[in-house]
ZAZAVO-575906 format. One record per residue (C-alpha): residue number from 0; residue in three letters; x, y, z. Coordinates in Angstrom, 3 decimals. Example, Ala and Ser with C-alpha at 12.3 -4.5 7.8 and 13.67 -1.06 7.14 Angstrom:
2
i;aa;u;v;w
0;ALA;12.300;-4.500;7.800
1;SER;13.670;-1.060;7.140
//
This chain:
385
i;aa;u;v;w
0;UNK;-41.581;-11.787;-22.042
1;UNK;-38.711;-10.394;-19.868
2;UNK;-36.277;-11.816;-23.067
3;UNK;-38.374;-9.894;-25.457
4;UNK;-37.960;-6.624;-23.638
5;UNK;-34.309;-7.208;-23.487
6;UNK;-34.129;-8.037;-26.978
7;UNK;-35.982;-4.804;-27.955
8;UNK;-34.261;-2.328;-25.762
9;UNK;-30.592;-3.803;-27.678
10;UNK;-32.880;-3.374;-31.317
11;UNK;-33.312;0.613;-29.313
12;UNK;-29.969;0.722;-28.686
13;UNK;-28.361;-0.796;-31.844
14;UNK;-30.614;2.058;-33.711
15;UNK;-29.281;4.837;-31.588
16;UNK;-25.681;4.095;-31.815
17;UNK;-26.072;3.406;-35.594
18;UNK;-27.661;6.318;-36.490
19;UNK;-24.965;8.220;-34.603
20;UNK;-22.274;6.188;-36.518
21;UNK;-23.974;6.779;-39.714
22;UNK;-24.465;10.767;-38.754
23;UNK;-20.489;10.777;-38.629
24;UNK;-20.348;9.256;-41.785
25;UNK;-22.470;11.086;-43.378
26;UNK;-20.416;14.385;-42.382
27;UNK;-17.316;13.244;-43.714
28;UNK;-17.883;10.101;-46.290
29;UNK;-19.186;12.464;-49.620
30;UNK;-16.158;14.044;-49.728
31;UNK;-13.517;11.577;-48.517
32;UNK;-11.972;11.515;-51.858
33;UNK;-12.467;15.162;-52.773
34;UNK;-9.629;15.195;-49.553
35;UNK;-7.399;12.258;-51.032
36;UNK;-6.772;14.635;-54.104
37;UNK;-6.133;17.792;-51.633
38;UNK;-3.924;15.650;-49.397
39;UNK;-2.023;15.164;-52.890
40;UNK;-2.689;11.927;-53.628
41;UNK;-3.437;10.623;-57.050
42;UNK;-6.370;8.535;-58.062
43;UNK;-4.109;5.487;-58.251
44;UNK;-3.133;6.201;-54.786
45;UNK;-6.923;6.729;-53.995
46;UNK;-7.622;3.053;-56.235
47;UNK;-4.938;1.529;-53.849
48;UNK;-6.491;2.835;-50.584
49;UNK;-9.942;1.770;-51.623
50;UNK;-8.377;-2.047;-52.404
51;UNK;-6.765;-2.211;-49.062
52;UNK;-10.119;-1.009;-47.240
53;UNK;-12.458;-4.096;-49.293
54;UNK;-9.833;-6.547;-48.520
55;UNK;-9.747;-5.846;-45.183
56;UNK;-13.207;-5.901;-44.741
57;UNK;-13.182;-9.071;-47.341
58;UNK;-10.976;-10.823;-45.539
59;UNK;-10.547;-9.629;-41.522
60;UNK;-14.290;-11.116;-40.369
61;UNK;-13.562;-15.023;-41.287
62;UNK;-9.988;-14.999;-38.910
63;UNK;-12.367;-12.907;-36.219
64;UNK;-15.533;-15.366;-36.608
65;UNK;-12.484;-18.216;-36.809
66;UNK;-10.678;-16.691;-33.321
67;UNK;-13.238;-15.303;-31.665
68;UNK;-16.554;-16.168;-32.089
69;UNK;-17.201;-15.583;-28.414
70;UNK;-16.691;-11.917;-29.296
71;UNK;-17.845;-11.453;-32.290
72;UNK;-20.818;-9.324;-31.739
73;UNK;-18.977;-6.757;-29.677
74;UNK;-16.677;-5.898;-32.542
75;UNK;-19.350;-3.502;-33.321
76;UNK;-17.651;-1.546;-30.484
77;UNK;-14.395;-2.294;-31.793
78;UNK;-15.318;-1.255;-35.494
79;UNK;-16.609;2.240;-33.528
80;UNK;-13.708;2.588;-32.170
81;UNK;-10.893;2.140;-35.236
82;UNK;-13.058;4.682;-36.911
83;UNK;-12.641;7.577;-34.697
84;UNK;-8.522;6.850;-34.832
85;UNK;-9.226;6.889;-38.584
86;UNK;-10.698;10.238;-38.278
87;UNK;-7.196;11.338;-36.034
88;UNK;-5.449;9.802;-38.614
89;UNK;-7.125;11.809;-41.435
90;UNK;-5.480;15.293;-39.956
91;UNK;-2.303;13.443;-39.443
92;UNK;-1.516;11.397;-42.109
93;UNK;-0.948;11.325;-45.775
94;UNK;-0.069;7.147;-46.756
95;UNK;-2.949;5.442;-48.609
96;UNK;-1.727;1.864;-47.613
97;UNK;-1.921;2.828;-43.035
98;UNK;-5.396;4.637;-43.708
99;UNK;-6.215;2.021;-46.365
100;UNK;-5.788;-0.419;-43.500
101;UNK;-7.264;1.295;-40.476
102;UNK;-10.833;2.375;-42.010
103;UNK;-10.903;-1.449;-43.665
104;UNK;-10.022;-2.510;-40.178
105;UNK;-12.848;-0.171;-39.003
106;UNK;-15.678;-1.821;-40.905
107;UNK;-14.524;-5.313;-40.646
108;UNK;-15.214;-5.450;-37.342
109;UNK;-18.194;-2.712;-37.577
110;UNK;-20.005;-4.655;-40.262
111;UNK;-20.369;-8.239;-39.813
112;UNK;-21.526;-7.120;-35.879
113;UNK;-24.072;-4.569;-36.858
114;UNK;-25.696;-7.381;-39.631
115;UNK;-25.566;-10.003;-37.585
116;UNK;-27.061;-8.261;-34.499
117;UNK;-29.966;-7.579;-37.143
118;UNK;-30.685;-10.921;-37.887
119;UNK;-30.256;-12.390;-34.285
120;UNK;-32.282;-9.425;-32.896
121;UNK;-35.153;-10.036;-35.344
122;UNK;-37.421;-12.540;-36.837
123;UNK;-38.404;-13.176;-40.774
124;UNK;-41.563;-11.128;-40.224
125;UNK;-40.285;-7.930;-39.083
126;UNK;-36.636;-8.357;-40.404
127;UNK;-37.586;-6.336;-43.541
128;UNK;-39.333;-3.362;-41.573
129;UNK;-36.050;-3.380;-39.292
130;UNK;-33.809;-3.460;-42.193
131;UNK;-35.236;-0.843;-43.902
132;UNK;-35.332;1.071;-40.543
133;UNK;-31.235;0.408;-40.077
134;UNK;-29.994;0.426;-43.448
135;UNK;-32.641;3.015;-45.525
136;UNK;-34.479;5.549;-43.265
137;UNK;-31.781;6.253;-40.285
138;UNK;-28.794;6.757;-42.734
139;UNK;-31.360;8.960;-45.309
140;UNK;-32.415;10.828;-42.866
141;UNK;-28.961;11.452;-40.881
142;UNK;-27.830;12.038;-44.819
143;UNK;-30.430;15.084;-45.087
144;UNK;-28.422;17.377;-42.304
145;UNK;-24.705;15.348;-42.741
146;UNK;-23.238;16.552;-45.870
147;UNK;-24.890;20.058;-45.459
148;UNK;-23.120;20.133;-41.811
149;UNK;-20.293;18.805;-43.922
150;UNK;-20.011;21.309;-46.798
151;UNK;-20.500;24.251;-44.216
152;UNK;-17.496;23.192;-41.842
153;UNK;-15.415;22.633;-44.922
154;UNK;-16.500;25.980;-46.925
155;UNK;-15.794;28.175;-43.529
156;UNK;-13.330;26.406;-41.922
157;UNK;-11.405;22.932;-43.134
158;UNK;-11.526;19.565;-43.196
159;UNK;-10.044;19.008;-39.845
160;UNK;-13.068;20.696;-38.414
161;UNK;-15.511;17.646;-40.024
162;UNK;-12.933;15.271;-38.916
163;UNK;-13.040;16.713;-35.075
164;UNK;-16.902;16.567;-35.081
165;UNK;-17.192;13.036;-36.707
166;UNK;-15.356;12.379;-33.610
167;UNK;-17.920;13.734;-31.472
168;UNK;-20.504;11.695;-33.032
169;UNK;-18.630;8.338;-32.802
170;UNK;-18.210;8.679;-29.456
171;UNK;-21.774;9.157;-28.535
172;UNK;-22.488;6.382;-30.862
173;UNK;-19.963;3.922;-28.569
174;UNK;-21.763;5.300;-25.563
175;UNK;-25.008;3.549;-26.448
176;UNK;-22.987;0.441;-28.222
177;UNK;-22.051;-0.483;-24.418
178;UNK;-25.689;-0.989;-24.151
179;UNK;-26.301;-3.505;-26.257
180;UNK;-26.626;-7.195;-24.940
181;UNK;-24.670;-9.009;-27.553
182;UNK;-24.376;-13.054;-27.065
183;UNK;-21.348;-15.652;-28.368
184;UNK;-21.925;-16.990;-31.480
185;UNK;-22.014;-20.710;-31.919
186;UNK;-21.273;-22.898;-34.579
187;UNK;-17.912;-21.559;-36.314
188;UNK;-17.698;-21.105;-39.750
189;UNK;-20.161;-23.080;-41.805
190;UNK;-21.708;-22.569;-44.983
191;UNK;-25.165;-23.877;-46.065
192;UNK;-24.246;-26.039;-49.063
193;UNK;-27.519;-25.482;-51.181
194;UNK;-27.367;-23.901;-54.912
195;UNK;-29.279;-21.063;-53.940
196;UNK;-26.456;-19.778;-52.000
197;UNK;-24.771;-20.249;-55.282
198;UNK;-27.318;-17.920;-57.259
199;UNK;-26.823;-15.377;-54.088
200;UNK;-23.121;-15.369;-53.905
201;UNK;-23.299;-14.377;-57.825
202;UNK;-26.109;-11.648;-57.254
203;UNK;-23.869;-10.889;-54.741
204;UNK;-20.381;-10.353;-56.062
205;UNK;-22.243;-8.144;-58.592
206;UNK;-23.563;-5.875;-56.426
207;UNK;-20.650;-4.930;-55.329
208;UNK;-19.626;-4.606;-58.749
209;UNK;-21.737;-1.929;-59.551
210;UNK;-21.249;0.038;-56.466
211;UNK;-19.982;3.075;-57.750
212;UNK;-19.750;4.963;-53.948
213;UNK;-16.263;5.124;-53.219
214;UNK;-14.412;6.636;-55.443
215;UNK;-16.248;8.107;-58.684
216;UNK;-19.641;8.952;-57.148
217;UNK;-18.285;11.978;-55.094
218;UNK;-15.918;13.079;-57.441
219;UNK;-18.552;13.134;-60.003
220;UNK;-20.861;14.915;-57.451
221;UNK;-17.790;17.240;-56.840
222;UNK;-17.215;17.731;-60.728
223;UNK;-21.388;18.877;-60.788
224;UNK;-20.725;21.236;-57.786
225;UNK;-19.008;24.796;-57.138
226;UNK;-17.621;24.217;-54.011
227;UNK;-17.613;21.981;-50.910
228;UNK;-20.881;23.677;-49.623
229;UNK;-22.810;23.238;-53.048
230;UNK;-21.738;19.516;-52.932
231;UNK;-23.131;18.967;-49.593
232;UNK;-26.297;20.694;-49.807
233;UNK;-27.219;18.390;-53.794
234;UNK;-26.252;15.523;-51.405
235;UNK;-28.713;16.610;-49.150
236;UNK;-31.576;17.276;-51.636
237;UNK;-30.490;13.817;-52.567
238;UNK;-31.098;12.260;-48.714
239;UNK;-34.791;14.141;-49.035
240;UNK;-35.219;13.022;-52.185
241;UNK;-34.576;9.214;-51.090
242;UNK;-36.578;9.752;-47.825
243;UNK;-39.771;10.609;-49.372
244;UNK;-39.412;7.826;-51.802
245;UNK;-38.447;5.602;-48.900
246;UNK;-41.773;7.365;-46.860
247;UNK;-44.171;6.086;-49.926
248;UNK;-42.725;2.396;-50.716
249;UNK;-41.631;1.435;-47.252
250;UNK;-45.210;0.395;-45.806
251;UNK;-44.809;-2.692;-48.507
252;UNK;-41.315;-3.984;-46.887
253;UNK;-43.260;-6.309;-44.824
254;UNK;-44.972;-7.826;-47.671
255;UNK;-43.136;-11.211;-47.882
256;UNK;-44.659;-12.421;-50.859
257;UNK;-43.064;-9.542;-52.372
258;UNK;-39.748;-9.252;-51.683
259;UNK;-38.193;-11.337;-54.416
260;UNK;-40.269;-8.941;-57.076
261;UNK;-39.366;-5.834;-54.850
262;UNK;-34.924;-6.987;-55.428
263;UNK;-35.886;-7.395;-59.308
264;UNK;-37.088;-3.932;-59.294
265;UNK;-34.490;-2.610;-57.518
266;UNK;-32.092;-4.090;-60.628
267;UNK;-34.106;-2.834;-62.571
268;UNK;-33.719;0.587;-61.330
269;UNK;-30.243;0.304;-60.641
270;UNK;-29.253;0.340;-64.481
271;UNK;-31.843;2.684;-65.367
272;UNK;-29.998;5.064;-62.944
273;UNK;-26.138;3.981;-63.785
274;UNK;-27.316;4.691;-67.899
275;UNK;-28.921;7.660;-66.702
276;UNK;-25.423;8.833;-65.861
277;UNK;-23.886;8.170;-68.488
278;UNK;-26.043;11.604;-70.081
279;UNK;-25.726;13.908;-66.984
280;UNK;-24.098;17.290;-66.950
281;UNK;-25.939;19.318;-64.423
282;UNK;-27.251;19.064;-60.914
283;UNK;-30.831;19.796;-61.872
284;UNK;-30.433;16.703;-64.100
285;UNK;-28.630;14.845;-61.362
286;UNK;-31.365;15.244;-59.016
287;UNK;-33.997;14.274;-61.888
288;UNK;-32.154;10.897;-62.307
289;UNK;-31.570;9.875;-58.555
290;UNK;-35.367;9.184;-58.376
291;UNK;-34.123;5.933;-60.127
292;UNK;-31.779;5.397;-57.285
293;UNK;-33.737;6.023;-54.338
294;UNK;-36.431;3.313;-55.591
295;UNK;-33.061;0.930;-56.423
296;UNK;-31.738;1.885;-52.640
297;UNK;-35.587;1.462;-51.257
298;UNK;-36.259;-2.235;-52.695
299;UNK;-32.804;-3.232;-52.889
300;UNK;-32.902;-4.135;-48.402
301;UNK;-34.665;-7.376;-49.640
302;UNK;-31.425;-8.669;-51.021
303;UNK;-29.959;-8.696;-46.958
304;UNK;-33.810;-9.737;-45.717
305;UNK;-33.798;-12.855;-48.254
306;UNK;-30.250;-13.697;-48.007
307;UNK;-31.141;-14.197;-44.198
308;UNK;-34.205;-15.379;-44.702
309;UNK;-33.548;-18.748;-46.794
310;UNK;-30.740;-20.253;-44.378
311;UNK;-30.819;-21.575;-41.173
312;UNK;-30.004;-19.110;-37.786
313;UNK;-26.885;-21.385;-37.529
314;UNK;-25.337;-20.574;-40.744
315;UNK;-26.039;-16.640;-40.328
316;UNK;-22.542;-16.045;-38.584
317;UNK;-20.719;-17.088;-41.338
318;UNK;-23.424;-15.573;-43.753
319;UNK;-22.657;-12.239;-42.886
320;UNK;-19.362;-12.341;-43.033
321;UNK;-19.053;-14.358;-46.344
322;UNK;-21.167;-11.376;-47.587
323;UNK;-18.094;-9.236;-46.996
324;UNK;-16.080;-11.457;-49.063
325;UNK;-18.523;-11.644;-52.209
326;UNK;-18.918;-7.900;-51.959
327;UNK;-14.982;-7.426;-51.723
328;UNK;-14.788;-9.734;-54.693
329;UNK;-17.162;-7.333;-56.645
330;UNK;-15.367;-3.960;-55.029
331;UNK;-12.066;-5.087;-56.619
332;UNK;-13.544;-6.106;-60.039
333;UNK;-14.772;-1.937;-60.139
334;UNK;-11.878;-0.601;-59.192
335;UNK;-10.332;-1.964;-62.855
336;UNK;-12.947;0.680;-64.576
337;UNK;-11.523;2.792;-62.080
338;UNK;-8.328;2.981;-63.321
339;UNK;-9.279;3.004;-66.703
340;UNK;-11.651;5.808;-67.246
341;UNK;-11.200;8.109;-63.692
342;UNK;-7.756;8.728;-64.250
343;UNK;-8.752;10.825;-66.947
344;UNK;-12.004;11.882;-65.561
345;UNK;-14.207;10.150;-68.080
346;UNK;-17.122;9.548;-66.223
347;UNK;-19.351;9.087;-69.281
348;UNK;-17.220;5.553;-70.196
349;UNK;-17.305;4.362;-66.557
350;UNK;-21.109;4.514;-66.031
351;UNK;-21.798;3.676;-69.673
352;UNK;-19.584;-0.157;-68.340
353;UNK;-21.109;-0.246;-65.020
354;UNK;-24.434;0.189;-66.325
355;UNK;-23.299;-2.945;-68.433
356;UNK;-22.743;-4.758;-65.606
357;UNK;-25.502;-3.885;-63.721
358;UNK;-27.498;-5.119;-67.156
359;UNK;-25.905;-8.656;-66.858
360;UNK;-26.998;-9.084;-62.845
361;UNK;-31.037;-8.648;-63.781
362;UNK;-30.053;-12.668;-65.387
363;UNK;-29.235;-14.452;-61.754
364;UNK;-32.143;-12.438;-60.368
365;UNK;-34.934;-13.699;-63.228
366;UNK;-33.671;-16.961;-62.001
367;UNK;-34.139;-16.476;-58.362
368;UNK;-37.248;-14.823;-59.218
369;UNK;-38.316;-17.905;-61.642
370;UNK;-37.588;-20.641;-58.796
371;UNK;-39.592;-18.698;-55.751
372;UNK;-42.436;-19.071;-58.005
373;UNK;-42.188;-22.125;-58.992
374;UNK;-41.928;-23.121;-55.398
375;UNK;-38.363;-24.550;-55.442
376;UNK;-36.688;-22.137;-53.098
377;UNK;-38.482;-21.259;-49.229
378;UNK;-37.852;-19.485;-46.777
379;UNK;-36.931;-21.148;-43.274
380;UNK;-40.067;-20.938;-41.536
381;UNK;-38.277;-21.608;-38.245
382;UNK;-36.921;-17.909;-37.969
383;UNK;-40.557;-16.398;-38.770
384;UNK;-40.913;-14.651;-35.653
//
């Protein structure tokens, strides 16, 4: 009893400082790019700083989880940390490759800690309803006030001034990460060698693929908008939008018969929304078509239950941080479109390929889909609780 208390006050304080975190990144992250261009760089500058930032985070948490495993966990406070000298460095400095590496830096060790802590700190049950808590409703609802908070400081004052309070933020968020009781982890490195990891590695690597977040998603946003304030107040809309979506489908999260039909959906919606792009010239219209997102965004935390769900506790170290990996894969493979259609602002083309893409991943999820119900795949019934 006295461990479950313990376990639920670090689930408390693992929400608190994540919301915090997410608050500062919500101020700043919409129009991160919208500054690369103002600090003068170009977009193959701002393709180059994205590719050092998913490498890092690709490649940093297997030498950590390698080197210290013992510490692993409290890298969250680390990953806290390297972000608010990222925001310093913002005001300060101008090369793509040093802030490239300091926010990649920044996540690899925020990351792998925060989804770990998730799966340790829950069961198969709940995960879901915690997952959507951590990764949907905290960051949609932080994203409601954020970019508006955002937009204002910017339209009034400057950047620096978003950059100063995402600060502020940060550092109540590694107030409360002290709080947390994070444990070694055990076991090294080791991968489950089953084929379903297989099928997820490729679902995967794909969704990073389509994750169009980074770069083009707030310049497209920006390219819709009149100013910095206009931009953050559509993202907000956007964050409502997504919570009341969020407030109607979430009560079925903890349905685990479910979940692999809730990630198909989520596909599903995912190219409905990326085509839905592709036609797009006004915020009204923007704001018509994000419905599709919010349901992708709302069904797609299965993908991180499951993934958990189907291995052993003793492979979810190295699960997590192989996750980074696949995703960086995928991250790389977008940033070729990238290059190809944002240097010339085509946004039409890029969506119109992504949306491609995002066509092509429904096939490894029919077949996940087909072997759940056919029994061949289970879930570990060891981490139910």
């Amino acid at each position: 009893m006295w461990k479950l208390k313990k376990q639920n006050k670090s689930l408390i304080y693992l929400s608190i400082a994540a919301a915090f975190y997410f608050l500062a990144s919500s101020v700043i992250g919409i129009f991160l790019p919208s500054y690369y261009l103002e600090l003068g760089l170009s977009i193959n500058q701002i393709i180059i700083l994205i590719a050092c930032v998913v490498s890092v985070i690709g490649l940093l948490p297997i030498l950590t989880l390698k080197f210290f495993p013992k510490l692993f966990e409290k890298l969250l406070m680390v990953g806290i940390f390297f972000n608010v000298i990222f925001f310093v460095l913002l005001m300060f400095v101008k090369d793509p490759l040093i802030l490239g590496l300091v926010d990649g830096i920044s996540m690899a060790t925020f990351w792998p800690a925060f989804n770990l802590l998730i799966y340790r700190l829950t069961g198969a049950k709940h995960r879901g309803m915690v997952a959507s808590l951590l990764y949907i409703i905290i960051p949609t609802l932080v994203g409601i006030i954020g970019p508006v908070i955002g937009g204002a400081f910017i339209h009034f004052f400057n950047f620096n001034s978003i950059f100063i309070l995402g600060i502020i933020f940060l550092s109540v968020a590694l107030i409360f990460s002290f709080k947390i009781g994070y444990k070694p982890v055990t076991g090294g490195f080791t991968l489950p060698r089953k084929n379903i990891f297989l099928l997820f590695a490729l679902i995967i690597v794909m969704a990073g693929a389509i994750d169009i977040g980074w770069i083009v998603y707030p310049l497209f946003l920006q390219s819709l908008s009149s100013d910095f304030l206009q931009m953050g107040i559509v993202a907000a809309i956007l964050s409502v939008l997504f919570a009341i979506i969020s407030f109607f489908v979430g009560k079925f999260s903890e349905i685990e018969v479910h979940k692999i039909n809730f990630m198909v959906f989520s596909a599903l919606m995912a190219t409905a929304y990326l085509f839905a792009l592709v036609f797009v010239r006004s915020i009204p219209a923007l704001i018509i078509v994000s419905v599709f997102s919010g349901l992708a965004m709302v069904f797609a935390v299965g993908l991180f239950s499951l993934y958990g769900d189907f291995f052993k506790r003793k492979y979810h170290a190295s699960l997590v941080v192989i996750w980074e990996t696949l995703l960086m894969f995928g991250r790389l493979a977008n940033l070729v479109p990238v290059y190809i259609f944002i240097n010339t602002f085509d946004f039409s083309g890029y969506f119109w390929l992504i949306g491609l893409v995002s066509l092509l991943s429904l096939i490894p999820y029919a077949i996940l889909q087909f072997l759940h119900f056919k029994k061949r795949i289970v879930t570990d019934i060891y981490q139910k609780y």
